[in-house]
C-alpha positions in Angstrom: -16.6 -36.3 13.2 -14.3 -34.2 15.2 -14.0 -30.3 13.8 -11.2 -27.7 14.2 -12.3 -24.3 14.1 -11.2 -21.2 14.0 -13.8 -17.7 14.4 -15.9 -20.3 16.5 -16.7 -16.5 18.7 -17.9 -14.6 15.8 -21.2 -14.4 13.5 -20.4 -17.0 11.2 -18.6 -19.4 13.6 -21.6 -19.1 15.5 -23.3 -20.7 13.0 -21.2 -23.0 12.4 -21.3 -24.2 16.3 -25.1 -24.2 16.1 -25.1 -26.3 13.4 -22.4 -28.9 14.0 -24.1 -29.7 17.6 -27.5 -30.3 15.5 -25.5 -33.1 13.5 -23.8 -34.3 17.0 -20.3 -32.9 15.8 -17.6 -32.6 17.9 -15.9 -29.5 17.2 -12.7 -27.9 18.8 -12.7 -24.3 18.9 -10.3 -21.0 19.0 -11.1 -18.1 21.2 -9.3 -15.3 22.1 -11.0 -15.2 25.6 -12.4 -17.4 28.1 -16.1 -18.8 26.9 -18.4 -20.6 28.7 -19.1 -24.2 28.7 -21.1 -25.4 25.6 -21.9 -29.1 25.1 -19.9 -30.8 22.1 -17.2 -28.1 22.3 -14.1 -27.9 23.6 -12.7 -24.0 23.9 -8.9 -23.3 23.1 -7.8 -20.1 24.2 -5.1 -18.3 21.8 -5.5 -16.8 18.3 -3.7 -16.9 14.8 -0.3 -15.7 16.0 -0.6 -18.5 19.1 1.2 -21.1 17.5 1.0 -23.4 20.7 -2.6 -22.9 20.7 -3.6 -23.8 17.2 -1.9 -27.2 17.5 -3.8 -27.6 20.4 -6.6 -26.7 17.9 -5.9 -28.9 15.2 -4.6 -32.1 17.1 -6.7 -35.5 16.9 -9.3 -33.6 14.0 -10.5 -34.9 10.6 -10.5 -31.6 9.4 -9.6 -27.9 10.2 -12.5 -25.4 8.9 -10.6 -21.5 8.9 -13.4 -18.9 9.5 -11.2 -16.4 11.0 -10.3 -13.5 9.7 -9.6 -9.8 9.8 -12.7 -7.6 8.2 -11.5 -4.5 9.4 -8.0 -2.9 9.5 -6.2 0.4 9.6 -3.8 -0.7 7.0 -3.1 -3.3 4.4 -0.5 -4.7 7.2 -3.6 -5.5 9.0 -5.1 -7.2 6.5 -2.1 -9.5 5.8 -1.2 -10.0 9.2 -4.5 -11.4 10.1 -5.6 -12.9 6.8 -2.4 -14.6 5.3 -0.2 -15.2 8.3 -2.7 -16.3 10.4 -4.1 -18.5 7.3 -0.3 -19.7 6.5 -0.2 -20.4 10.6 -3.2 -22.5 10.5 -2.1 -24.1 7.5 0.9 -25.2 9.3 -0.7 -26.4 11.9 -3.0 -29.1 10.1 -0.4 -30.3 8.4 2.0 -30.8 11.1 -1.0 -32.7 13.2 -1.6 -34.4 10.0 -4.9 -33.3 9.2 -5.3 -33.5 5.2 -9.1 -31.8 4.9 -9.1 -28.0 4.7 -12.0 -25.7 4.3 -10.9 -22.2 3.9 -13.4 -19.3 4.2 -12.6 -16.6 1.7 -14.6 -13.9 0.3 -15.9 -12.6 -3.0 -13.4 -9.7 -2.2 -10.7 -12.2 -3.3 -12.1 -11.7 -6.5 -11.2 -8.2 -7.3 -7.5 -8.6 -5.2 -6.2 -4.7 -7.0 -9.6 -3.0 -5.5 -8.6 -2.9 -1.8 -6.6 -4.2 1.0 -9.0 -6.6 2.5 -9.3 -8.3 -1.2 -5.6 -8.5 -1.6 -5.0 -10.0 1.6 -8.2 -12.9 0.7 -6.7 -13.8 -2.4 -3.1 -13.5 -0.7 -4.9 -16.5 1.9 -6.4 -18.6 -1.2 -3.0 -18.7 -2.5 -2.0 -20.1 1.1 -4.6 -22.5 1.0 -3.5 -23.9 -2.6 -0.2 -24.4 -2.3 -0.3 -26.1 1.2 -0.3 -29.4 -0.4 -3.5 -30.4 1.9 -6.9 -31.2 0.8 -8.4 -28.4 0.2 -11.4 -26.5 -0.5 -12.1 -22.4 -0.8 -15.6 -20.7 -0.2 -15.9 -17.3 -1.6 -19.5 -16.1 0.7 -21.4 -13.2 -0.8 -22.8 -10.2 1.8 -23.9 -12.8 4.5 -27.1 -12.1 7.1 -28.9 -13.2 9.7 -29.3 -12.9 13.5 -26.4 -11.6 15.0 -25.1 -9.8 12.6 -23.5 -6.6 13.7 -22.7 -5.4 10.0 -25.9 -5.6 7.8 -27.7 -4.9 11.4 -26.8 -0.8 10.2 -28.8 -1.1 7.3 -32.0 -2.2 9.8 -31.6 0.2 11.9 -31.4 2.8 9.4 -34.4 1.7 7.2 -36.9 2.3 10.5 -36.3 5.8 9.9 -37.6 5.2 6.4 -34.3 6.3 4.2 -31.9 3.6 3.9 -29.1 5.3 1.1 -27.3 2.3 -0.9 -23.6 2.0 -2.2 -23.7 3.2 -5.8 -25.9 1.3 -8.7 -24.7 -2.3 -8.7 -25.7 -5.9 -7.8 -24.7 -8.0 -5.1 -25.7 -12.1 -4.2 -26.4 -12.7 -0.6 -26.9 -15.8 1.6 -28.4 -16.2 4.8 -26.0 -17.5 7.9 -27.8 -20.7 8.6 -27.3 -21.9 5.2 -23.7 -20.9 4.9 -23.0 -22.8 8.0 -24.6 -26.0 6.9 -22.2 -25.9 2.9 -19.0 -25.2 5.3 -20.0 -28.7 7.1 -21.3 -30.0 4.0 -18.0 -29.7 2.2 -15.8 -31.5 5.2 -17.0 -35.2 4.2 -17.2 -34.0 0.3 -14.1 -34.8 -0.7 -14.6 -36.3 -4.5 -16.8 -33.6 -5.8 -15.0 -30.5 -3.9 -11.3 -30.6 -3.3 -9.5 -28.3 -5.1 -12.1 -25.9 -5.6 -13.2 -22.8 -5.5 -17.1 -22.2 -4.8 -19.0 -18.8 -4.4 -22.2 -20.3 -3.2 -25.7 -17.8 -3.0 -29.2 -18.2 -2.0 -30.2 -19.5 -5.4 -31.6 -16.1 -6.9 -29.7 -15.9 -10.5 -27.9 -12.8 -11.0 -28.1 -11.5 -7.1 -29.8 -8.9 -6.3 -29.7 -4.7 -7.3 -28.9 -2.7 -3.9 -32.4 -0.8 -4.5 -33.8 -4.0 -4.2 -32.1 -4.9 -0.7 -32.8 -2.0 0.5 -36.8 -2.2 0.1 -36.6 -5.7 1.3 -34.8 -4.4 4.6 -37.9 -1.9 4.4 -40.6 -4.5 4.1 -38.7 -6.6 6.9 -38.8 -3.6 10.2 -42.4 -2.8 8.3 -41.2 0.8 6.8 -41.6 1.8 3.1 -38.4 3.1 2.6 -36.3 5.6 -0.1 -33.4 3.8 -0.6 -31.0 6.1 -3.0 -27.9 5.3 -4.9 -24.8 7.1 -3.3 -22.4 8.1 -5.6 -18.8 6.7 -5.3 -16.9 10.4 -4.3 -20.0 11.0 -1.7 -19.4 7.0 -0.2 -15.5 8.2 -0.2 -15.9 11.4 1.8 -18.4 9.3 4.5 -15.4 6.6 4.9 -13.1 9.5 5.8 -15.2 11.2 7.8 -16.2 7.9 9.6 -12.7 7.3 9.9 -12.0 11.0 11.5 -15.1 10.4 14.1 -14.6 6.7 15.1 -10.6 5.9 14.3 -10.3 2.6 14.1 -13.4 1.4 15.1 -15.0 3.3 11.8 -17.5 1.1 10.5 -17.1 2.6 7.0 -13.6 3.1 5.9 -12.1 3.7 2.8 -10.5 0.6 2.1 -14.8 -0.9 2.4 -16.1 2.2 0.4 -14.1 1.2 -2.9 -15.5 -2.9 -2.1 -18.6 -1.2 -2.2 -18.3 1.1 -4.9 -17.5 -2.0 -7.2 -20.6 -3.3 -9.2 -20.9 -6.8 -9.4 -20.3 -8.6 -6.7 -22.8 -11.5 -7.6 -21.7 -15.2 -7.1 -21.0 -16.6 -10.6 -22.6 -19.9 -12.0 -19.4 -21.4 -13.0 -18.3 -21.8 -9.3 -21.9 -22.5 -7.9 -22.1 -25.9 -5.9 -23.0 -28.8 -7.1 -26.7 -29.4 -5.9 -26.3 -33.2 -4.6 -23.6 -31.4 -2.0 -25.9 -28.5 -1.1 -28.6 -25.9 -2.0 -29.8 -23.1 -0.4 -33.2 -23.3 1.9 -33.8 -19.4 2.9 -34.6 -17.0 0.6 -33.5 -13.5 0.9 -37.3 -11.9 1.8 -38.2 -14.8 4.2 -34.2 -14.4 5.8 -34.3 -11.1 6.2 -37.8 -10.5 8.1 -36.4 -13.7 10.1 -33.8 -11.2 10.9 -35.5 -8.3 11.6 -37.7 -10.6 13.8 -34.6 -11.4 15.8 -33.2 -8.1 16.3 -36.1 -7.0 17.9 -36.9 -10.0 20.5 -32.7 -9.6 21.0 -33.6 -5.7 21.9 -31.3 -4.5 19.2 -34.2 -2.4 17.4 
C-alpha cells in the first residue's frame, strides 16, 4: 500500500506515520520544511497552495489521506484559505493522478458550521470532499490526546497547580491519537462499508464525557486532586480577547475557539459511529491520559 499524506509534520500525522510503518506502509508525505530521513517515507517539500508539490504528493498512490488543516486563524479568510482551498487543491490533485480513494479529516466543528469560522470552513471542506466525484470518506474526530500534543498539553500543565477551570457546563467525546491513526488507515482498504460516509468515531464511552469529568481525570493523571470550575461563556469571551491582545496571532485562545467551546455537546453521535468489524477503540480515556501525562514528563514538558 502506498499512502499520500498531507499534515504528515503535525500531531495527528505523526500518528499516522507511526502507524503505517508498523503495518510496512509506504507513505508519501507533505512538509513545509526539510525533515529528516525516516524509513518507509518519502518527504515532499511544499504545502496546500504548492500545486507542483501535491502532484508530486499524490502521483503513483492508492489513496490520498488529507490531515492538514488550519486550527488557528486571525480571520475566517484564514480558515478558508487553508481548509477549503487547500482541501479543493488536494482534491484536484488525486483526481488528476487518478487516485479514486479519499480520506478526509474533518472535525466535529463541521457540525455546528453557523458557530464559528473554523466550523464553517470544515464543513465548507466536507462539501469539497463530496462533490469531488472520488471515493470518499469524512472523519469528524472529537478533542483528540495523546503524546505530543501541544493543545490539551495546557490543560496538564495547568491541573499540577491543582485548579484546572473548564469551558462552561457541557459534554464533549474524546479519542486517544494512537487509535485515531489506526480508523484513518483502517478506512483506506474499507471501501464497501465506508465510502460515502460520514463517521464521528470516539473512544467507546456512550454519551462522552462532562468537562468536570476531564478535568479530574487530567488531575488523577499529573497525581493532583484538582478544582476544575465551569467558566461562564462572557468570562471564556473576555480571556479570548485578552489572549488575543497579549499573544496576537499566536493566542492560544481566541474568540473564534471560545464560542466552539462555549457550545455544549460536542459528543460523537451513534448514528455515525463505525461499524465495529472496521474498527473499535482500544484506549480508554483514564488509561490515555495518564499514558500522556507519563510522556510529557520523560519528554521534559512537565
Amino acid at each position: 500500500m502506498r499512502l499520500a499524506l498531507t499534515g504528515g509534520t503535525g500531531f495527528v500525522g505523526q500518528a499516522v506515520l507511526d502507524e503505517a510503518g508498523r503495518r510496512g506502509w509506504q507513505v508519501t508525505a507533505l512538509a513545509r520544511r526539510d525533515m529528516a530521513p525516516r524509513e518507509g517515507v518519502d518527504w515532499v517539500r511544499g504545502d496546500l497552495a504548492d500545486h507542483a508539490a501535491l502532484a508530486r504528493l499524490a502521483q503513483g498512490a492508492d489513496a490520498v489521506l488529507h490531515v492538514a488543516g488550519v486550527v488557528s486563524a486571525p480571520d475566517k479568510a484564514g480558515f478558508a484559505a487553508g481548509n477549503v482551498d487547500g482541501t479543493r487543491a488536494v482534491v484536484d490533485a488525486a483526481r488528476d493522478a487518478g487516485v479514486a480513494r479519499f480520506v478526509h479529516v474533518s472535525s466535529l466543528a463541521a457540525r455546528e458550521p453557523g458557530l464559528s469560522d473554523y466550523g464553517h470552513s470544515k464543513r465548507l471542506a466536507e462539501e469539497v470532499v463530496q462533490v469531488s466525484g472520488l471515493d470518499w470518506t469524512v472523519v469528524r474526530p472529537p478533542a483528540i490526546y495523546g503524546p505530543r500534543d501541544t493543545e490539551m498539553f495546557e490543560l496538564f500543565r495547568a491541573a499540577r497547580w491543582c485548579v484546572l477551570p473548564m469551558p462552561p457546563r457541557g459534554r464533549a467525546s474524546y479519542i486517544h491519537v494512537e487509535d485515531l491513526a489506526r480508523l484513518l488507515l483502517d478506512l483506506v482498504p474499507a471501501r464497501e462499508a465506508a465510502s460515502g460516509r460520514i463517521f464521528e468515531p470516539d473512544d467507546g464511552h456512550a454519551g462522552g464525557w462532562s468537562h468536570q469529568d476531564v478535568g479530574h481525570a487530567i488531575g488523577r493523571a499529573v497525581g493532583r486532586r484538582v478544582w476544575a470550575p465551569s467558566l461562564p461563556g462572557r468570562l471564556l469571551t473576555a480571556a479570548a480577547r485578552l489572549d488575543r491582545k497579549l499573544r496576537g496571532d499566536k493566542a492560544k485562545l481566541t474568540p473564534d475557539r471560545a464560542r466552539y467551546m462555549a457550545h455544549p455537546d460536542w459528543t460523537a453521535r451513534a448514528e455515525r459511529a463505525v461499524p465495529g468489524d472496521i474498527w473499535q477503540p482500544r484506549i480508554g480515556l483514564e488509561a490515555g491520559l495518564a499514558e500522556t501525562a507519563r510522556w510529557y514528563g520523560e519528554a521534559g514538558w512537565l
